[in-house]
C-alpha positions in Angstrom: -6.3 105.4 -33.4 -7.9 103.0 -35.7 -4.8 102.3 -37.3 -3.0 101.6 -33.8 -6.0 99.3 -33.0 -5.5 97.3 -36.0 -2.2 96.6 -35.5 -2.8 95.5 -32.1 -5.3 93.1 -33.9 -2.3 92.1 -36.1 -0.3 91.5 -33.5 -2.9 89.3 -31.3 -3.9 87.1 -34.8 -0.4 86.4 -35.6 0.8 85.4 -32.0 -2.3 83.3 -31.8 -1.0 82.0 -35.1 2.0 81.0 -33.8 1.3 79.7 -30.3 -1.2 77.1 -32.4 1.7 76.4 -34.5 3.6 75.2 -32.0 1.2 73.5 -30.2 0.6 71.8 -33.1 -2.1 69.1 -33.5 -6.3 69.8 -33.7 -7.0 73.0 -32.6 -10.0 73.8 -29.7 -13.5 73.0 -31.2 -12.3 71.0 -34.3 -13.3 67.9 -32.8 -11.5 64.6 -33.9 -12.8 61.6 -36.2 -12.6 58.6 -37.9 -13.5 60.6 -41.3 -10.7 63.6 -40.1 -8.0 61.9 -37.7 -4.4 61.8 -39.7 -2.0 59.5 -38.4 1.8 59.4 -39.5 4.2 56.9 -39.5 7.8 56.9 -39.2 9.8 53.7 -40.0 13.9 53.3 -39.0 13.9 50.7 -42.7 11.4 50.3 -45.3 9.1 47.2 -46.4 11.3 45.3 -48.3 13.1 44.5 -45.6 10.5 41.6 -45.1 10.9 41.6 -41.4 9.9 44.4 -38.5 8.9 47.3 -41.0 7.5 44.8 -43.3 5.3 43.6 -40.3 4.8 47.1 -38.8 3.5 48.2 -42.4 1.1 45.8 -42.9 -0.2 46.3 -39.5 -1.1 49.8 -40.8 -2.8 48.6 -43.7 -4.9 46.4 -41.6 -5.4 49.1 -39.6 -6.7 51.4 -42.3 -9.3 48.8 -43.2 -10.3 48.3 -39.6 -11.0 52.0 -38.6 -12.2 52.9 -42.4 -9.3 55.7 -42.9 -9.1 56.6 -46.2 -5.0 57.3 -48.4 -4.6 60.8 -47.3 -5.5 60.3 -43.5 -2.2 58.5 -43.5 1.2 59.4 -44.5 4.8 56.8 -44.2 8.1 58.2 -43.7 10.7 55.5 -43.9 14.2 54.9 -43.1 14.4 57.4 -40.8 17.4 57.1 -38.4 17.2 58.4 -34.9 19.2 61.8 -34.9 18.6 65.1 -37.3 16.3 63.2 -39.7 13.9 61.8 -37.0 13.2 65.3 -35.7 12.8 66.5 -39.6 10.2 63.5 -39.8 8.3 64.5 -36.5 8.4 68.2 -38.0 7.4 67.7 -41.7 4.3 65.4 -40.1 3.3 68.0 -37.6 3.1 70.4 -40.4 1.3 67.8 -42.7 -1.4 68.1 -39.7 -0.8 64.8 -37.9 -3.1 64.5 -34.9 -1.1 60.8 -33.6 3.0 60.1 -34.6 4.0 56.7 -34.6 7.3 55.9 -34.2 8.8 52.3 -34.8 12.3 52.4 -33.2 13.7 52.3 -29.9 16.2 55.1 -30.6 13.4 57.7 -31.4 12.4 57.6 -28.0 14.3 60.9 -26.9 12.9 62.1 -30.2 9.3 61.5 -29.4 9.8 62.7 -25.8 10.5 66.1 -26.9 8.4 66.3 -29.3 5.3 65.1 -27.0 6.1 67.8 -24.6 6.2 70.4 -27.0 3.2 69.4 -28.8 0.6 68.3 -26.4 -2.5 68.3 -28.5 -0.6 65.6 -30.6 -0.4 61.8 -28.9 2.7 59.9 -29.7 3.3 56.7 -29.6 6.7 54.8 -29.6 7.0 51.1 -30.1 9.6 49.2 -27.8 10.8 52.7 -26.0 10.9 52.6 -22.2 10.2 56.4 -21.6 7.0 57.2 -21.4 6.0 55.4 -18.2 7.6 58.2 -16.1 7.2 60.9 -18.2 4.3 62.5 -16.8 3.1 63.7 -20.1 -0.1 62.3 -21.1 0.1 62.6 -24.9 3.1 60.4 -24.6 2.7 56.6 -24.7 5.2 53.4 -25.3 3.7 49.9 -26.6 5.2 46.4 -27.5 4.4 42.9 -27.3 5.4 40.0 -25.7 7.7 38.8 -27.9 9.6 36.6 -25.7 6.7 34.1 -25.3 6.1 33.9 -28.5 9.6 32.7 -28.8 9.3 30.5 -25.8 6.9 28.6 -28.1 9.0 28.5 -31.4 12.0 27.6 -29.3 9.4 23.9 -28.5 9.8 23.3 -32.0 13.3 24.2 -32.2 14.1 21.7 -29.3 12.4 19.1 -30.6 13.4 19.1 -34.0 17.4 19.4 -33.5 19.6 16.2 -34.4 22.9 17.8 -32.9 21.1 19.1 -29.8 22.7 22.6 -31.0 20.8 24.9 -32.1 22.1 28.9 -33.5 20.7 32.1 -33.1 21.9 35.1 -35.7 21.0 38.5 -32.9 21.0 42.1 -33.8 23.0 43.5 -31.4 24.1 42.8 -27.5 21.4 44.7 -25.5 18.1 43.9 -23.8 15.0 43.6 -26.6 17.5 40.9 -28.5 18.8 39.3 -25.4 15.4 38.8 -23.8 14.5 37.1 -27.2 17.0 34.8 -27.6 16.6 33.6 -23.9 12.9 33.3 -24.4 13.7 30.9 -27.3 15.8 29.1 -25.9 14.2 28.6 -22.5 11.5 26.8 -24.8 13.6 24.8 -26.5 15.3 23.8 -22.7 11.7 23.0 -21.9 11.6 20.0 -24.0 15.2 19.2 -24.6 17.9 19.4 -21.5 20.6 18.4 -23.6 20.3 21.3 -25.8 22.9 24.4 -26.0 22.3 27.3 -27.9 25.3 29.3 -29.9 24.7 33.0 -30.4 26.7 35.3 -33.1 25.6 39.0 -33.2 25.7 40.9 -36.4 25.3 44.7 -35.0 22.6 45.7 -37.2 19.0 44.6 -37.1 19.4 44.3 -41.2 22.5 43.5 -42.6 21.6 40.3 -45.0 25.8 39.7 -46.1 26.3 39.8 -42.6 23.4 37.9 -41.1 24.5 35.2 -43.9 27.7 35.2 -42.6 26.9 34.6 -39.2 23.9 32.0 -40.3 26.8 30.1 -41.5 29.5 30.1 -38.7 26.5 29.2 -36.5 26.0 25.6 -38.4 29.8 25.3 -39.1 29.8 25.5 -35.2 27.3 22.1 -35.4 23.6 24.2 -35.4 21.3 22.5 -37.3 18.3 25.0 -36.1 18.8 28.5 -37.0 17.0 31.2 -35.1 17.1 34.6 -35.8 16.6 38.6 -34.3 17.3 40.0 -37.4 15.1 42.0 -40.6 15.6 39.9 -43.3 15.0 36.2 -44.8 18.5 35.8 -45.4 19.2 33.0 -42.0 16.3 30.8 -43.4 17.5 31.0 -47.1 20.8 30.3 -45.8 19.6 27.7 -43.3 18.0 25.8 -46.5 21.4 26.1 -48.3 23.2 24.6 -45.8 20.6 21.3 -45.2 19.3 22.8 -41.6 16.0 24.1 -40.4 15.0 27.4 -39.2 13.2 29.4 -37.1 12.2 32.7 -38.8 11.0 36.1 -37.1 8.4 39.4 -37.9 6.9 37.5 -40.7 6.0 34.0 -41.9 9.6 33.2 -43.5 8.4 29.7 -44.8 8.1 31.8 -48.0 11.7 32.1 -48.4 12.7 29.2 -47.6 9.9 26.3 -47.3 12.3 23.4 -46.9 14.3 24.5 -43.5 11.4 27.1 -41.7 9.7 25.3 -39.1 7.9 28.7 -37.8 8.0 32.2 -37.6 7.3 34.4 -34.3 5.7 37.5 -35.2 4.0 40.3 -34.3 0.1 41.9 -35.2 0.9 45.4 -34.9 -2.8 46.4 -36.0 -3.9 44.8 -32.5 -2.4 47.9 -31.0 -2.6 49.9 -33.5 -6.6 50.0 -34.0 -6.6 49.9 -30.1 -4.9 52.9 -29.7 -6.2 55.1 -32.7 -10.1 54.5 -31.4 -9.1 55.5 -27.6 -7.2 58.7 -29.0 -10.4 59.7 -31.4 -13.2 58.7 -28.2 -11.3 60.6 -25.7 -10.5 57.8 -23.4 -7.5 57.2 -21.4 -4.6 55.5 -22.9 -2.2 53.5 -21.3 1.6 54.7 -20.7 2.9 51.8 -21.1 1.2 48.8 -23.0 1.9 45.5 -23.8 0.5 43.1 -26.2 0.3 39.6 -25.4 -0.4 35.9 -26.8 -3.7 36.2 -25.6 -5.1 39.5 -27.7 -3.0 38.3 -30.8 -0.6 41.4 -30.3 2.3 38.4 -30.6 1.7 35.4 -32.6 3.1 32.6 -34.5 2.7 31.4 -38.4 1.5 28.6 -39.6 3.6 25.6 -38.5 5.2 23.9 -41.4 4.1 20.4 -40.4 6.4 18.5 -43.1 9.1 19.9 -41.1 8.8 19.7 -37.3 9.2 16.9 -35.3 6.1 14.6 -34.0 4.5 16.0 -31.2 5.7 19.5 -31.6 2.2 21.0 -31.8 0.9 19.1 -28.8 3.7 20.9 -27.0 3.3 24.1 -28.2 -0.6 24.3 -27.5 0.4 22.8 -23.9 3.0 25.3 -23.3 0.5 28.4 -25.1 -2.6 27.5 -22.6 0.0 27.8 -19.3 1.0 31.0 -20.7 -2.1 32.6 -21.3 -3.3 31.2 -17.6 -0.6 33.4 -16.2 2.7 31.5 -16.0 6.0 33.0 -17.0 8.8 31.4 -19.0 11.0 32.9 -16.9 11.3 31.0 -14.0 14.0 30.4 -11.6 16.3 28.2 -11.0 18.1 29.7 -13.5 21.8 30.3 -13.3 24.3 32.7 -15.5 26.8 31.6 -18.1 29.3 32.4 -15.6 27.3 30.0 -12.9 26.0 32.7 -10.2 22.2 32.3 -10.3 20.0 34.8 -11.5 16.8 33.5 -10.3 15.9 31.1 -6.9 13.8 27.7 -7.2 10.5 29.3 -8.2 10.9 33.1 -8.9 9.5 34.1 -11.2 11.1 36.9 -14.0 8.2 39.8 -14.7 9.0 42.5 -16.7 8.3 45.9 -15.1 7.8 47.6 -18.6 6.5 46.5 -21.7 9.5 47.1 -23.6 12.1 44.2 -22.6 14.9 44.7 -19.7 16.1 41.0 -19.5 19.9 41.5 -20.0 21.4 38.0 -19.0 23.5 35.4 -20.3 22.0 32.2 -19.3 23.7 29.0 -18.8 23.3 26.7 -22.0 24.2 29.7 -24.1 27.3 30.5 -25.8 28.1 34.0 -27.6 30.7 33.3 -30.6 32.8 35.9 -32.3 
């Protein structure tokens, strides 16, 4: 009998065992802290990129130093594709003992999704996904910022500063993030200049630096004498320097790279969201589903103008259009018509986006895409 009875106590220990391995996560009565919380990271590129990871990275770091977390309450895994290898990453950091998983990409969202609802004692927490809002899980939350005002703004300077009243715009790839980017920028650049078009050449990668010179190049071949850019790398403002034009840069200040064509850099402060989230996860409070950063908590920002570049009056502009912003008004505003000339919004409507990752998917008037 006493042997019976301790395997029945084997038994019960090792399916306890189990069930908290999948659970994953802190267990019940280990409660979470700044000094214990361990928070992984999983990056689609790495930080030499110099754009979105390089950004997203540095966010942590701030992070770190904001919420007091020492080496080993972090870990990094980058270059992580979505597929196989993402749900290795999400395994390997469950195991390390993560308590939050951030993911960086929009194509880990399925990833993460799964994961959440496997692991609910584990929050997870997917940048520019569109997922989680109707999820119902609770340990399962998507967050982005409002890029396309920040945009809005460096398109001002954009419009200003053009000679050929052309301006180019190197893009990732053809779907909604990108597209609501570019339109952002150039609806700012509209806002000052109505005789300026905007030509668009997509490179199908979000860092391809051969390619994105490529493109850079056609774009001023084709009379742009402002580059823009949705893409990782330095490589459009180097290449807008080469070729005599200015720039508009993107995820970090790319005056560095090239300080005789960038006239600003959009960008965002990933620690803004970061630190947020992190401190509501180890209080206990609610978190959002669905957030989105804005121009007014510093979630999206702008660098440093580089005033031996823009054109008089650029920052008047720019501080004009900021303030309407932050009071409430929306770059996206009708009329506004298609590239095929069916109108998208009335006099007055007004464009909101439902989630915080973005959904505008248009072609407006002014813009050309190039092959």
């Amino acid at each position: 009998m006493k042997k019976m009875w301790l395997l029945v106590v084997i038994i019960m220990c090792v399916s306890m065992l189990a069930a908290c391995a999948d659970q994953g996560g802190r267990k019940a009565g280990e409660d979470m802290t700044f000094e214990n919380v361990k928070v992984a990271f999983i990056h689609s590129n790495d930080p030499s990129d110099q754009g979105f990871t390089f950004r997203q990275h540095t966010g942590i770091l701030v992070t770190q130093q904001n919420l007091g977390l020492s080496d080993e309450q972090l870990i990094n895994y980058f270059n992580i594709p979505p597929g196989d290898a993402m749900d290795t990453a999400i395994l390997e950091a469950i195991e390390w003992g993560a308590d939050i998983v951030i993911g960086g990409t929009f194509g880990y969202g399925p990833h993460m999704m799964e994961a959440a609802q496997a692991h609910p004692n584990i929050s997870f927490l997917h940048a520019t996904g569109n997922l989680a809002l109707n999820s119902g899980l609770t340990n399962f939350h998507n967050f982005f910022g409002d890029m396309a005002s920040a945009r809005f703004l460096a398109g001002i300077a954009a419009g200003l500063r053009t000679e050929t009243n052309v301006i180019g715009f190197v893009a990732a790839f053809p779907f909604a993030e990108v597209i609501t980017g570019f339109t952002g920028f150039y609806l700012g650049a509209l806002s000052v200049n109505p005789d300026v078009t905007m030509l668009v050449g997509y490179i199908n990668s979000f860092n391809d630096p051969a390619t994105e010179q490529q493109i850079a190049q056609a774009l001023v071949d084709h009379g742009g004498d402002v580059s823009g850019q949705h893409a990782n790398s330095p490589t459009v403002q180097i290449a807008a320097e080469a070729a005599g034009v200015w720039g508009v840069g993107y995820n970090n200040d790319m005056a560095q790279f090239a300080p005789n064509a960038t006239l600003v850099s959009p960008m965002f402060d990933w620690s803004v969201y970061f630190t947020y989230a992190i401190t509501k996860i180890i209080n206990g409070d609610p978190l959002e589903a669905d957030y989105l950063g804005t121009l007014m908590d510093g979630m999206v920002t702008l660098s440093n103008f580089s005033e031996h570049l823009i054109a008089p009056g650029t920052m008047e502009a720019v501080e004009e259009a900021k303030a309407k912003i932050i009071g409430g008004w929306r770059p996206f505003v009708g009329p506004l018509y298609g590239a095929d000339g069916n109108q998208i919004l009335a006099d007055g409507e007004i464009f909101r986006e439902p989630q915080a990752a973005p959904s505008w998917d248009h072609i407006v008037r002014g813009i050309t895409i190039i092959e």
